[in-house]
Structure formats: C-alpha cells, structure tokens
C-alpha positions in Angstrom: -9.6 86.3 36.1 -11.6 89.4 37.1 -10.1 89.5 40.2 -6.5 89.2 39.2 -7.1 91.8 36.8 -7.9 94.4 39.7 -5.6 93.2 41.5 -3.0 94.2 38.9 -4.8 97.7 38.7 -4.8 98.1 42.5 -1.2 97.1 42.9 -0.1 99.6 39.8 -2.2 102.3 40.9 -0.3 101.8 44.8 3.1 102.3 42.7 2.2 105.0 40.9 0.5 106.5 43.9 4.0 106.2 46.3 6.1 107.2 43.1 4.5 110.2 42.6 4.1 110.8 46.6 8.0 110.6 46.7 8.7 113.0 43.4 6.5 115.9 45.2 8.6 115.2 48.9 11.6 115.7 46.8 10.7 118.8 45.7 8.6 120.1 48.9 11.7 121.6 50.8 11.2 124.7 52.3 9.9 126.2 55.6 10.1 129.4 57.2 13.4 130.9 56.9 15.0 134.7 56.7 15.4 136.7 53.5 17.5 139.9 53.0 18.5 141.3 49.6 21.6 142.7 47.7 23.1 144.9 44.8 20.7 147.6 43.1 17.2 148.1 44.0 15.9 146.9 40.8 19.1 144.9 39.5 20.5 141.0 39.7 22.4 141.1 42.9 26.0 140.5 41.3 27.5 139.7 38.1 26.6 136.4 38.2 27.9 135.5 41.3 30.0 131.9 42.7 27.7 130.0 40.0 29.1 131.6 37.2 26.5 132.5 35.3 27.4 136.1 34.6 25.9 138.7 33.1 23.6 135.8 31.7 21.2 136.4 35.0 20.2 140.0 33.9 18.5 138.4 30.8 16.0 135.9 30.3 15.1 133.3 31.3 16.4 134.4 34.5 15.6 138.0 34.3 17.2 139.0 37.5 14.9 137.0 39.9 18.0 134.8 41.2 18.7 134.7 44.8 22.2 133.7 46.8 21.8 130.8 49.2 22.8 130.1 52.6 25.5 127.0 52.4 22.1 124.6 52.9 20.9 126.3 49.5 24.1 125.9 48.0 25.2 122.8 48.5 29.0 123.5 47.6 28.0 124.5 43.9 26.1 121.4 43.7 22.4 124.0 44.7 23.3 126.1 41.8 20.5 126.1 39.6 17.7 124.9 41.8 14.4 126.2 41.9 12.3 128.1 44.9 8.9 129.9 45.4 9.4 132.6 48.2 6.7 134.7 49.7 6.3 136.8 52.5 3.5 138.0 54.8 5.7 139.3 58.0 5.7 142.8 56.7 2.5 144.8 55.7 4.0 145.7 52.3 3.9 141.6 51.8 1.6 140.7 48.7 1.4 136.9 49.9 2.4 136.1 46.3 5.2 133.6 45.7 7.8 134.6 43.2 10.0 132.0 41.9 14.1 132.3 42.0 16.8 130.3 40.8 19.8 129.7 43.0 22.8 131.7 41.1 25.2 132.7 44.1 26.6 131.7 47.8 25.5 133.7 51.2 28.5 133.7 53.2 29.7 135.1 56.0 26.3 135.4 58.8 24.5 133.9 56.3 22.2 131.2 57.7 22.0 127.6 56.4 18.7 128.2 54.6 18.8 132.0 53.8 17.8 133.7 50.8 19.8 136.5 49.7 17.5 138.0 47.0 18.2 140.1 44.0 16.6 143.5 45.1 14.2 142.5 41.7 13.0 139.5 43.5 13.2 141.0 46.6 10.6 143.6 45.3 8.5 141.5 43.6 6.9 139.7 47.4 5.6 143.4 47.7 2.4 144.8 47.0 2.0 146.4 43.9 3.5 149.9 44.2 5.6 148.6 47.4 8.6 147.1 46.4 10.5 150.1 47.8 8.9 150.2 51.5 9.7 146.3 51.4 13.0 146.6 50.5 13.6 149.2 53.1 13.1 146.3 55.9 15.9 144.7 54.5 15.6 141.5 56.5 12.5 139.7 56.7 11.1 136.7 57.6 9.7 134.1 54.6 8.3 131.1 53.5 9.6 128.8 50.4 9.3 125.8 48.8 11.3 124.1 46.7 9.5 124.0 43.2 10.6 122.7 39.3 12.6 124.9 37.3 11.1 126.0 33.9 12.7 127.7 31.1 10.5 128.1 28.2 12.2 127.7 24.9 15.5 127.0 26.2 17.8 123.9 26.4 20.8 122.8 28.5 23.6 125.3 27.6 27.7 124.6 27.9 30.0 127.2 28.1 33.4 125.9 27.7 35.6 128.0 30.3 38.5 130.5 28.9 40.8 128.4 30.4 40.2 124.7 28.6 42.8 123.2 26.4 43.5 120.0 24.6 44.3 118.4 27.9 41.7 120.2 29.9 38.3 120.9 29.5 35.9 122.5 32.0 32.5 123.7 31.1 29.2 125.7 33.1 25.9 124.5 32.5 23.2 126.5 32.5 19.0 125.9 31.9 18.4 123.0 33.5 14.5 122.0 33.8 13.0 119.8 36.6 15.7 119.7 39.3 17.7 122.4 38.2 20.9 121.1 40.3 23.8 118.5 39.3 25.4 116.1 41.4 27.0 114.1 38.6 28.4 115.3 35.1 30.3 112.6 32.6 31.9 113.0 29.5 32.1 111.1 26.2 35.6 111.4 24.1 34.7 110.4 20.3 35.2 106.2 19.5 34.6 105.9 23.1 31.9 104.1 24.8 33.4 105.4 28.5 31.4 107.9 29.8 34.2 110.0 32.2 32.9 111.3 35.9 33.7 115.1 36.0 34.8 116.9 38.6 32.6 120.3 40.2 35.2 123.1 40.1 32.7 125.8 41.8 29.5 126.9 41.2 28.2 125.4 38.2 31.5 124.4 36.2 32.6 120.7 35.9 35.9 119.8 34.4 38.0 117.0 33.1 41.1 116.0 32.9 43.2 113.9 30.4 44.8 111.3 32.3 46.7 109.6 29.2 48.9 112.4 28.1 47.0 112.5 25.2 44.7 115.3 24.0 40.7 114.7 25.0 39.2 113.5 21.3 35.8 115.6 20.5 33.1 115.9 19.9 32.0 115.1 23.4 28.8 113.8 24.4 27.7 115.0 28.4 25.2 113.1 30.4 23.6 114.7 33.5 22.0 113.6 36.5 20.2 115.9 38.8 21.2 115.6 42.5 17.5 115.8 44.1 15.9 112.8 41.8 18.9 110.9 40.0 17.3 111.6 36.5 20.1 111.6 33.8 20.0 112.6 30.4 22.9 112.8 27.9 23.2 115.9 25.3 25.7 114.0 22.6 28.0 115.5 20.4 27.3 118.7 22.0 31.1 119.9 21.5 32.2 119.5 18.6 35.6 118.2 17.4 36.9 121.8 17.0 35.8 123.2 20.2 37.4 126.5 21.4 37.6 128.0 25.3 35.0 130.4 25.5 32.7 129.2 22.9 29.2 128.3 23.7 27.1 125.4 22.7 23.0 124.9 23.1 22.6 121.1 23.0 18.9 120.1 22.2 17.8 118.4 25.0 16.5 119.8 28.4 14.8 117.8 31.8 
C-alpha cells in the first residue's frame, strides 16, 4: 500500500515536474538579437502604432516602455501584446538591467525577424543611470531578451469597440492581457445563444465579426480568449452590453 502510494506521488510529482518544464520553454524565447529605437527621446515611439493601442501606451500600465517588433515579434498582429525583458551590455553606457516591454507596433521595412524597435523611454531605460542619452546616441545595438509574463496591476482585459461597428458588424481591440499577453483565437457570444462565434484578426489587436444571417448581432456579448503561446482561454461574459455603441469602452472583470 505504502508503495503504491509513492508511487502515485512520484508519478504526480513527474507531471507536474514536465508541466511546469514546458510552461517556462514557452515563455523562454529570446536570444541575442539587434535593438534600435524610434520617436522622441523620452516619448512612446508612435501613437500607438499597427496594434492600435493609441495614445493608451503613453499612460499606465504601459507607460511608454512598448517596443515595435520585427515580423517574428509580431506575428501578423497576432505578437501584439506579448511580453519581453531586454538588456544590453554591448555598449559601455549598458546598465545590464532588463527592462520589460510590451509589443504595441510592427518594424518594417530592414527590420529583422526578431528586432526590437524600442520607444526611446525603453530604449533609455538599458542605460546606466544618467546615460540614457549617450546610449541612445548609438542608435543600434546589440541585445539580449527573453520572453517573460505580462503583468498589469489593477487592470483587467479591456474592449474597445471600433468607430466603425454597427448592428451587422462588430470589431473590437483588446487590451491588458496578463500571462501570454497575445491572442490567437477570439469568439463571441450573441444573447440566447450557446454558440460561441470564431472572430476574425483585422490588424494589430482588433478582432471582428460579422453577421452572416442578415440579421442584427443580439447583445450583450460574452468574448472568450485564448492566448496563442499556451492555449489558455477565459471568457469575459456580458462584457457588451445590449446597447453597445462604436467607440465605447468596456473593462470586463476578468484578466489571465
């Protein structure tokens, strides 16, 4: 008996042991790649950038330390939102320090796969204390990251319903995901309905759906998630209500 018992501990422990080993390879991308930086010294890069986050990535929780991705990093919009520590030593203004970005824009153009184009906030913040200016005048340097969980204190998954939703259409950005941070899948509940609907990625971080019926789309609508890097899902129900608007914003209460 004894010795069935530990057996059952040894094989659990085994599980749990591989389980865990294969949530922390998920999340250990990352190597040795090149960083540059973009927009104002001390400032966000762009306006949001091809996420569409907007002017949302000046404030908190982002607070400008966002970063533009190589098509690797990206992913097609599918990258927006994930999570990386970045730290240099290749420069001797280089603190060693990782700083922590969220994925907000694309790099295009000579961009490589895996580059980082920083905010010139994050950018700053690899330097030495007093140095964010000499290291920013390198403009291109060589870094490491890692791909890490996303974290925002206090906050829960946010849906923006885009200006140009209607009755028949109805596309939305999601913002403040923890864990993961990206999306491969988005679905959507109509009310009396126990079909959740696969949305489509429009760009960036905006998902949309389409009524196929010829009838209006019947809120409130309930979302469910799931992340691309680990397949978690959640669902945020009821989120939009009945009388939704475009443009409107809803905070749902549930988060990774």
């Amino acid at each position: 008996m004894a010795s069935s018992i530990h057996h059952i501990y040894s094989t659990l422990f085994v599980f749990v042991t591989f389980f865990s080993f294969i949530i922390t390879c998920s999340m250990a991308q990352g190597g040795t790649t090149v960083a540059t930086w973009y927009g104002d010294p001390n400032g966000a890069g762009t306006d949001g950038g091809n996420c569409g986050y907007g002017p949302a990535v000046e404030y908190a929780p982002f607070y400008k330390y966002i970063s533009a991705g190589g098509s690797s990093l990206f992913k097609n919009g599918e990258g927006c939102g994930a999570c990386y520590k970045v730290r240099c030593t290749s420069n001797p203004a280089c603190s060693g320090n990782p700083v922590t970005v969220t994925i907000t824009d694309f790099c295009p153009g000579n961009c490589g796969a895996y580059q980082f184009d920083l905010s010139g906030t994050a950018f700053g913040a690899m330097a030495v204390p007093g140095k964010a200016d000499q290291l920013r005048s390198a403009g291109k340097i060589q870094i490491q990251y890692e791909r890490t969980f996303c974290y925002y204190k206090g906050y829960t998954i946010v849906f923006k319903v885009d200006s140009g939703s209607n009755p028949f259409y109805f596309a939305t950005e999601i913002e403040y995901e923890d864990g993961d941070g990206d999306l491969n899948k988005v679905e959507l509940q109509q009310a009396g309905s126990n079909y959740f609907a696969p949305m489509q990625l429009v760009f960036g971080a905006t998902w949309k759906l389409q009524s196929n019926t010829g009838s209006p789309l019947k809120g409130p609508f309930s979302i469910r998630l799931t992340t691309l890097s680990s397949g978690k899902s959640l669902t945020a129900y009821n989120v939009i209500p009945a009388n939704w608007r475009p443009g409107q914003t809803f905070r749902s209460n549930v988060n990774f």
